[in-house]
C-alpha positions as CSV (number, residue, x, y, z in Angstrom):
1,X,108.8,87.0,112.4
2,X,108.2,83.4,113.3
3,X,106.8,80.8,110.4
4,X,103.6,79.3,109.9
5,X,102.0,77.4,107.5
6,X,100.3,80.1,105.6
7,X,103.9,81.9,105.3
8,X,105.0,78.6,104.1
9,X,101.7,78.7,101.4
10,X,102.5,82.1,100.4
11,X,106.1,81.3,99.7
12,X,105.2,78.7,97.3
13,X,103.0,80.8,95.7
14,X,105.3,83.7,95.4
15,X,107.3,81.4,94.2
16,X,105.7,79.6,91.5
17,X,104.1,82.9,90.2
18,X,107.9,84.1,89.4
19,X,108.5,81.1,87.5
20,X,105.6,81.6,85.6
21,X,106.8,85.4,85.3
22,X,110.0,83.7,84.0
23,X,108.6,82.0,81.5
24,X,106.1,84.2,80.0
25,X,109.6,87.2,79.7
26,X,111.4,83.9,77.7
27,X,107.7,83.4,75.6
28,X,107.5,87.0,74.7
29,X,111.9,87.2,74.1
30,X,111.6,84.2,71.7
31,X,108.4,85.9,70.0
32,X,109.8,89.5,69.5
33,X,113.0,88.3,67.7
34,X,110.9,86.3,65.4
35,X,108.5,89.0,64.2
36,X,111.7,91.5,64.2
37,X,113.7,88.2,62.1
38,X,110.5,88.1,59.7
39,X,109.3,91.7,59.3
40,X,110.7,94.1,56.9
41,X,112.8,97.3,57.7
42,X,110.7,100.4,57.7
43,X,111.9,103.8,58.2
44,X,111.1,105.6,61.2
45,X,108.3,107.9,61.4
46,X,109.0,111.1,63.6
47,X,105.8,111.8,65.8
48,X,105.2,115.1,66.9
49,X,105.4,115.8,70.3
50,X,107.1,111.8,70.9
51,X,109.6,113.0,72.6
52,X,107.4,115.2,75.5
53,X,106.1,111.4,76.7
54,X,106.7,109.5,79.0
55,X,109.2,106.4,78.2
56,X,107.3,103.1,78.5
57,X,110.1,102.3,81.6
58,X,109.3,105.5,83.4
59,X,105.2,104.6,83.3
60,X,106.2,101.1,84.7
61,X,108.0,103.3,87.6
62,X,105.7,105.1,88.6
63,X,102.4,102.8,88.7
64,X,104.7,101.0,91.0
65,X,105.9,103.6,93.0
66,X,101.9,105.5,93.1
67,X,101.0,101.0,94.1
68,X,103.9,100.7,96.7
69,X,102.9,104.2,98.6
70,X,99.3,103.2,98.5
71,X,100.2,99.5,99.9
72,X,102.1,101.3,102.9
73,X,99.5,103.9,103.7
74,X,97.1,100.9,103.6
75,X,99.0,98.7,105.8
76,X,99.7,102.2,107.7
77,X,95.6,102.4,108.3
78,X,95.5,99.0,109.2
79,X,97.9,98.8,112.1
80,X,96.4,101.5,113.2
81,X,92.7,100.0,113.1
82,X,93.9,97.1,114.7
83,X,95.3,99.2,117.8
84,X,92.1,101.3,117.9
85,X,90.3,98.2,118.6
86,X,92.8,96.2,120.9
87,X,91.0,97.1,124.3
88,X,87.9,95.4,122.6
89,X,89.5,92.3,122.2
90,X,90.3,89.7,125.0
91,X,93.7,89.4,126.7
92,X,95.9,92.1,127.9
93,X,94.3,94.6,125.6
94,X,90.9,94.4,127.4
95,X,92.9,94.1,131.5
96,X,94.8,97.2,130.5
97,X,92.0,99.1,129.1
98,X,90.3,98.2,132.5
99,X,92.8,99.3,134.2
100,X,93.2,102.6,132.7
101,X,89.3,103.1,133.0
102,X,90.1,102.3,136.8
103,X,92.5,104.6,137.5
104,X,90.2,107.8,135.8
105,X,87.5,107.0,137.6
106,X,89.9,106.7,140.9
107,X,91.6,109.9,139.9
Protein backbone atom coordinates (compact mmCIF):
# COMPACT_ATOMS: atom_id res chain seq x y z
CA UNK A 1 0.00 0.00 0.00
CA UNK A 2 1.63 3.20 -0.99
CA UNK A 3 2.04 6.21 1.76
CA UNK A 4 0.46 9.40 2.04
CA UNK A 5 0.33 11.94 4.34
CA UNK A 6 -2.70 10.97 6.33
CA UNK A 7 -0.83 7.34 6.75
CA UNK A 8 2.00 9.40 7.86
CA UNK A 9 -0.73 11.45 10.47
CA UNK A 10 -2.13 8.25 11.67
CA UNK A 11 1.24 6.83 12.47
CA UNK A 12 2.06 9.55 14.73
CA UNK A 13 -0.99 9.24 16.35
CA UNK A 14 -0.88 5.54 16.77
CA UNK A 15 2.14 6.20 17.97
CA UNK A 16 1.98 8.78 20.54
CA UNK A 17 -1.32 7.12 21.91
CA UNK A 18 0.98 3.95 22.84
CA UNK A 19 3.27 6.11 24.69
CA UNK A 20 0.64 7.52 26.47
CA UNK A 21 -0.64 3.80 26.95
CA UNK A 22 2.92 3.29 28.33
CA UNK A 23 2.82 5.66 30.69
CA UNK A 24 -0.50 5.39 32.20
CA UNK A 25 0.53 0.98 32.73
CA UNK A 26 3.94 2.59 34.63
CA UNK A 27 1.29 5.38 36.65
CA UNK A 28 -1.04 2.67 37.68
CA UNK A 29 2.39 -0.14 38.38
CA UNK A 30 3.88 2.59 40.69
CA UNK A 31 0.36 3.19 42.37
CA UNK A 32 -0.75 -0.49 43.04
CA UNK A 33 2.56 -1.28 44.88
CA UNK A 34 2.08 1.61 47.06
CA UNK A 35 -1.51 0.95 48.31
CA UNK A 36 -0.44 -2.96 48.42
CA UNK A 37 3.24 -1.41 50.50
CA UNK A 38 0.70 0.65 52.73
CA UNK A 39 -2.39 -1.45 53.24
CA UNK A 40 -2.74 -4.03 55.80
CA UNK A 41 -2.93 -7.91 55.25
CA UNK A 42 -6.48 -9.13 55.23
CA UNK A 43 -7.58 -12.58 54.95
CA UNK A 44 -9.28 -13.71 51.96
CA UNK A 45 -12.91 -13.92 51.77
CA UNK A 46 -14.25 -16.97 49.73
CA UNK A 47 -17.29 -15.75 47.46
CA UNK A 48 -19.78 -18.08 46.55
CA UNK A 49 -20.00 -18.91 43.13
CA UNK A 50 -16.25 -16.73 42.43
CA UNK A 51 -14.93 -19.31 40.82
CA UNK A 52 -18.01 -19.85 37.96
CA UNK A 53 -16.79 -16.17 36.64
CA UNK A 54 -15.14 -15.11 34.25
CA UNK A 55 -11.31 -14.07 35.03
CA UNK A 56 -10.87 -10.33 34.54
CA UNK A 57 -8.11 -11.47 31.45
CA UNK A 58 -10.73 -13.66 29.76
CA UNK A 59 -13.44 -10.43 29.71
CA UNK A 60 -10.57 -8.33 28.18
CA UNK A 61 -10.43 -11.38 25.41
CA UNK A 62 -13.35 -11.43 24.44
CA UNK A 63 -14.55 -7.63 24.21
CA UNK A 64 -11.67 -7.68 21.85
CA UNK A 65 -12.30 -10.55 20.03
CA UNK A 66 -16.65 -9.71 19.81
CA UNK A 67 -14.65 -5.65 18.69
CA UNK A 68 -12.17 -7.24 16.13
CA UNK A 69 -15.09 -9.56 14.39
CA UNK A 70 -17.27 -6.59 14.31
CA UNK A 71 -14.37 -4.26 12.81
CA UNK A 72 -13.97 -7.00 9.89
CA UNK A 73 -17.57 -7.51 9.18
CA UNK A 74 -17.67 -3.70 9.05
CA UNK A 75 -14.89 -3.14 6.78
CA UNK A 76 -16.36 -6.50 5.07
CA UNK A 77 -19.80 -4.28 4.41
CA UNK A 78 -17.85 -1.48 3.29
CA UNK A 79 -15.82 -2.90 0.53
CA UNK A 80 -18.65 -4.23 -0.55
CA UNK A 81 -20.67 -0.85 -0.62
CA UNK A 82 -17.96 0.72 -2.26
CA UNK A 83 -18.13 -1.93 -5.28
CA UNK A 84 -21.96 -1.77 -5.41
CA UNK A 85 -21.49 1.76 -6.28
CA UNK A 86 -18.36 1.72 -8.57
CA UNK A 87 -20.35 1.98 -11.98
CA UNK A 88 -21.79 5.25 -10.40
CA UNK A 89 -18.65 6.74 -10.15
CA UNK A 90 -16.49 8.28 -13.02
CA UNK A 91 -13.57 6.36 -14.63
CA UNK A 92 -13.40 2.88 -15.58
CA UNK A 93 -16.21 1.95 -13.27
CA UNK A 94 -18.77 4.06 -15.13
CA UNK A 95 -17.04 2.84 -19.18
CA UNK A 96 -17.32 -0.73 -18.06
CA UNK A 97 -20.66 -0.47 -16.60
CA UNK A 98 -21.56 1.08 -20.09
CA UNK A 99 -20.22 -1.39 -21.74
CA UNK A 100 -21.81 -4.20 -20.11
CA UNK A 101 -25.27 -2.29 -20.50
CA UNK A 102 -24.12 -2.30 -24.25
CA UNK A 103 -23.67 -5.61 -24.78
CA UNK A 104 -27.33 -6.69 -23.01
CA UNK A 105 -29.07 -4.51 -24.98
CA UNK A 106 -26.98 -5.90 -28.14
CA UNK A 107 -27.47 -9.41 -27.05
Amino acid sequence: MASYPAKELQDEFLSAIRKSQETVIEAVRTWAETVRSVTPKVPSVRVPLAERLPKPEEVVANAYDFAEKLLASQRQFAEELLKATTPLLPGPGQAQQEQKETAASAG
